[in-house]
C-alpha positions as CSV (number, residue, x, y, z in Angstrom):
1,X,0.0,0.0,0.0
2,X,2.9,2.6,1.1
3,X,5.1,1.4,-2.2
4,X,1.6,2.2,-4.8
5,X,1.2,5.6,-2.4
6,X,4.3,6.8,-3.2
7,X,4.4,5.6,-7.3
8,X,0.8,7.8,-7.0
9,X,2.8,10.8,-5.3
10,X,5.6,10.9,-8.4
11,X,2.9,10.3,-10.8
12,X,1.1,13.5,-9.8
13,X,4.2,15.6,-9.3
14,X,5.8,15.0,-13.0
15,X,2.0,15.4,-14.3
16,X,1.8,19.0,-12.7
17,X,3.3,22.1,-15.3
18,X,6.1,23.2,-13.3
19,X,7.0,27.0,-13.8
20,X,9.3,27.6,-16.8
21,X,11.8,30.9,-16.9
22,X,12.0,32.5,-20.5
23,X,15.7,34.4,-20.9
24,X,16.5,37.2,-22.6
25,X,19.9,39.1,-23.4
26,X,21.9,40.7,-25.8
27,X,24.2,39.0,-27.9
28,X,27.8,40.1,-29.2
29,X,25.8,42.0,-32.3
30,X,23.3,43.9,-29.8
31,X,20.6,41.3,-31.3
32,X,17.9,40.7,-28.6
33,X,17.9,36.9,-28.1
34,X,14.7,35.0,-26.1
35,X,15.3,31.3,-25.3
36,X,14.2,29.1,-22.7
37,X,17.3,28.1,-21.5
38,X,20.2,30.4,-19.8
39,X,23.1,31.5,-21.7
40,X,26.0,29.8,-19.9
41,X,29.2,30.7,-19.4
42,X,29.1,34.3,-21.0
43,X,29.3,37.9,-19.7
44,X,25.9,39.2,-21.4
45,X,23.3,40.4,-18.7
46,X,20.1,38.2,-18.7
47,X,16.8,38.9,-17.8
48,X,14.6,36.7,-16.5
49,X,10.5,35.5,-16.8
50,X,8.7,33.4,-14.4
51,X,6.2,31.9,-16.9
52,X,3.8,29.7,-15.1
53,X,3.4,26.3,-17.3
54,X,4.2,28.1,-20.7
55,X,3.5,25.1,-22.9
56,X,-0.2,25.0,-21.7
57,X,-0.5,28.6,-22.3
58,X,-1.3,29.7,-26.4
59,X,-2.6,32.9,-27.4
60,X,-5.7,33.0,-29.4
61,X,-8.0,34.8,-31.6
62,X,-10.8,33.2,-31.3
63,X,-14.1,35.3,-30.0
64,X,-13.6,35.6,-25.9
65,X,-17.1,34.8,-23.7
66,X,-18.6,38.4,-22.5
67,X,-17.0,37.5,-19.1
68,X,-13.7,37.8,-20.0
69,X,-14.2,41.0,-22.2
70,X,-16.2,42.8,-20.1
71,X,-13.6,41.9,-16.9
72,X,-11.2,44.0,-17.9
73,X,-12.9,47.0,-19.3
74,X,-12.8,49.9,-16.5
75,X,-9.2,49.0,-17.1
76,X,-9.3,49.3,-20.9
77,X,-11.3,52.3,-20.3
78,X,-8.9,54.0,-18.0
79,X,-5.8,53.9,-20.0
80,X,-7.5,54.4,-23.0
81,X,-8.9,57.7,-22.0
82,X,-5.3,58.3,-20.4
83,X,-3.8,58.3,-23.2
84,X,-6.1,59.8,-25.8
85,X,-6.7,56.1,-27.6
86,X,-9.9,54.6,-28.2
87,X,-11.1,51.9,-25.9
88,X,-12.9,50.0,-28.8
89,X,-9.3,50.0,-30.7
90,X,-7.6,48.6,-27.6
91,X,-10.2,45.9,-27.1
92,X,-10.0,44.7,-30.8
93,X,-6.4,44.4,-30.4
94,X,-6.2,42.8,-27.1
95,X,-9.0,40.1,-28.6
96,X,-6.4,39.3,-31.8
97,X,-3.1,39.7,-29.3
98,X,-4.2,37.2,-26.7
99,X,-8.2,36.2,-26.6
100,X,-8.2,38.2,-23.1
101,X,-6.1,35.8,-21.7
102,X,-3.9,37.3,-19.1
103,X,-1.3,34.1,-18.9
104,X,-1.2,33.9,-22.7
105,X,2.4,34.1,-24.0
106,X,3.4,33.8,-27.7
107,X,5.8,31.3,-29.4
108,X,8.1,34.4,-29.5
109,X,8.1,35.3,-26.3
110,X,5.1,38.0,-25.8
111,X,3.3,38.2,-22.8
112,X,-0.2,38.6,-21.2
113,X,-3.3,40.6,-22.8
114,X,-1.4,43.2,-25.5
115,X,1.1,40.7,-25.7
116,X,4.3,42.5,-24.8
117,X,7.7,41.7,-25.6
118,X,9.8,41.1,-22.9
119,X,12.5,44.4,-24.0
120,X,9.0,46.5,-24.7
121,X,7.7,45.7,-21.6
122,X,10.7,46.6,-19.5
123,X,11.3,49.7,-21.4
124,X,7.6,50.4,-20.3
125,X,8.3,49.8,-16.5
126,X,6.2,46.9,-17.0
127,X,7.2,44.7,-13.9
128,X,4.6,41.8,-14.3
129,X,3.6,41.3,-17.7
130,X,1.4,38.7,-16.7
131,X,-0.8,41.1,-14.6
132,X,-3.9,42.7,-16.1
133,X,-3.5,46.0,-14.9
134,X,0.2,46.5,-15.8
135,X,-0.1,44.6,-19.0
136,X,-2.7,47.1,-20.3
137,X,-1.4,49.8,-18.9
138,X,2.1,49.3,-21.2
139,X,0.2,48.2,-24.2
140,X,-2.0,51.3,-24.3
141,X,1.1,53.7,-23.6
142,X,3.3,51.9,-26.3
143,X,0.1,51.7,-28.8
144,X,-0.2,55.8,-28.1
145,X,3.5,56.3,-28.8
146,X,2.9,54.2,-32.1
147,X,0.1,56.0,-32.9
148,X,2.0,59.5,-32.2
149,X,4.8,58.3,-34.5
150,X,3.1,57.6,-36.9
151,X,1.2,60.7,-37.3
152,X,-2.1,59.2,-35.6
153,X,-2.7,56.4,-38.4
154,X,-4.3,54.0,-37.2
155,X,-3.4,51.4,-39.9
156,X,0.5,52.1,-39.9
157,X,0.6,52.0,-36.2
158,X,-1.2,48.8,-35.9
159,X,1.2,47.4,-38.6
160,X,4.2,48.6,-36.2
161,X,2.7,46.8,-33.2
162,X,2.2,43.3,-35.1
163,X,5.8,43.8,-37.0
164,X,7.6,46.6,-35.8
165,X,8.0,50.3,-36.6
166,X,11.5,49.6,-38.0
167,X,9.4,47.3,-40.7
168,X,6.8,50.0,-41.5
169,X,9.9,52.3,-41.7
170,X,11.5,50.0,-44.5
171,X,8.2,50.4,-46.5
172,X,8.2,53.9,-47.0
173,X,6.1,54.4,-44.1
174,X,3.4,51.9,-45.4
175,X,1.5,48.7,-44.1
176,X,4.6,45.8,-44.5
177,X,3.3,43.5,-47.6
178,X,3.2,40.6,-44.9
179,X,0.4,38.2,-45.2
180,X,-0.1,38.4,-41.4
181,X,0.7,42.1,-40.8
182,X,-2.0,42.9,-43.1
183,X,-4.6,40.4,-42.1
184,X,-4.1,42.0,-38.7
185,X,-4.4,45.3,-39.5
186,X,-7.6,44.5,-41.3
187,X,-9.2,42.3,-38.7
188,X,-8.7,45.3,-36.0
189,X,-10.0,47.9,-38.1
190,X,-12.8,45.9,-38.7
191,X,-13.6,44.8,-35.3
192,X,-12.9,48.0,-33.7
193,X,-14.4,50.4,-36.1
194,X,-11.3,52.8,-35.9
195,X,-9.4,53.9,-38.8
196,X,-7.4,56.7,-40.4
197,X,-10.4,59.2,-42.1
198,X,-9.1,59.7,-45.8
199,X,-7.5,62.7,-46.8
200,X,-9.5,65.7,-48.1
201,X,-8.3,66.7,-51.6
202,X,-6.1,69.9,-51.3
203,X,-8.4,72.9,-51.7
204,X,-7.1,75.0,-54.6
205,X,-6.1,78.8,-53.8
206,X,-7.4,81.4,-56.0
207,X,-5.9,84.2,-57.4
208,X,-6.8,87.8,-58.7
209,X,-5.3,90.2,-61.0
210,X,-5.6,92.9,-63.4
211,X,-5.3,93.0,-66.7
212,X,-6.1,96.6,-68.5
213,X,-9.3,95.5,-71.4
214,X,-9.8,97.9,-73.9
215,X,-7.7,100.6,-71.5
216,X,-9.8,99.5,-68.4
217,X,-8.3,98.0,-65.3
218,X,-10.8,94.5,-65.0
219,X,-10.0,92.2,-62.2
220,X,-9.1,88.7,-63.5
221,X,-9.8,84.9,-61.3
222,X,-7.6,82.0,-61.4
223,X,-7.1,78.9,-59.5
224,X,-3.5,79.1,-61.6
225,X,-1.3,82.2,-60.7
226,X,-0.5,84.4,-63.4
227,X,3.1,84.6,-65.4
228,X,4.4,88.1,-65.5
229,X,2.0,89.8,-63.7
230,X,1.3,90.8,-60.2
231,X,-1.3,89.0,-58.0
232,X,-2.5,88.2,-54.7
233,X,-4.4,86.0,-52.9
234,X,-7.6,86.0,-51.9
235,X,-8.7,83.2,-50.4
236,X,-9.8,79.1,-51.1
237,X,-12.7,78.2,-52.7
């Protein structure tokens, strides 16, 4: 009885997800490297994540219950209105980042609801990415910056939180032509309802002159300033 107790007792303890560490450091080139196992036997600083059973954990897209959405929105709404963002953007991306999952973590290395990268989040002053509050708190502030960066377009600064600024940089300041940048900027627009108004065509200026007619000074009207004469300006139609 005490011998199948025990075989029971090591059963269950090699059954239960013990907690993983994710490492990150910066190699020789000043690359940022993530890897579940420590670099040994170097001089690079490492930083360290407790993540809690990381190979149960996935991130999601699939639509969250109510519950979970409406959980975390005096939070969403807080920050939001902090920062100038809309709630409705934040929520659309936190349901495409994670699923509202606060223990979700990425194959890369993200973390929690916005799904922050471990040097994002400690240039953020996030201290537990895995905590609602903190999580949301550095997504909305980093989506703001993105968002100020990029001259408040929605689109381009969406496409710099799935891939990057640096990417949207090397494409002329335009959505990266990657399948799953795009599909996310898409998806988020659409579920949020927020997106950067088109343009208005450039109003054209309008001119006046005048030309002497049959020995009589007659003001002239252009929307195309006149060669060789004097003008001025007089207002937009």
């Amino acid at each position: 009885m005490k011998l199948l107790s025990a075989a029971l007792l090591v059963c269950l303890a090699a059954a239960a997800p013990a907690e993983a560490q994710i490492y990150s450091w910066r190699d020789a080139s000043g690359n940022l490297v993530l890897s579940n196992k420590p670099r040994v036997g170097s001089g690079e600083t490492m930083t360290t994540y407790a993540v809690p059973g990381p190979t149960l954990i996935r991130t999601t897209t699939k639509p969250a219950a109510p519950k979970a959405v409406s959980r975390y929105d005096d939070l969403i709404q807080q920050h939001s209105t902090t920062h100038g963002v809309s709630a409705d953007l934040v929520r659309a991306v936190i349901q495409a980042e994670s699923g509202f999952n606060p223990r979700a973590i990425s194959p890369k290395g993200a973390m929690g609801l916005m799904q922050l990268m471990p040097a994002t989040a400690r240039e953020l002053g996030v201290d537990d990415p895995f905590h609602p509050s903190d999580n949301i708190r550095g997504g909305v502030t980093y989506l703001a910056r993105l968002l100020t960066r990029f001259h408040q377009n929605v689109e381009l600064a969406l496409a710099a939180y799935n891939a990057g600024p640096a990417s949207v940089d090397k494409y002329g300041g335009a959505v990266p032509p990657y399948r799953e940048t795009q599909a996310y900027v898409k998806k988020i627009t659409a579920k949020s309802g927020v997106s950067t108004p088109p343009a208005s065509p450039p109003t054209p200026t309008i001119y006046k002159w005048i030309e002497l007619i049959d020995g009589r000074p007659t003001p002239r009207y252009s929307n195309v300033a006149p060669k060789g004469s004097g003008y001025e300006v007089i207002g937009r139609q």
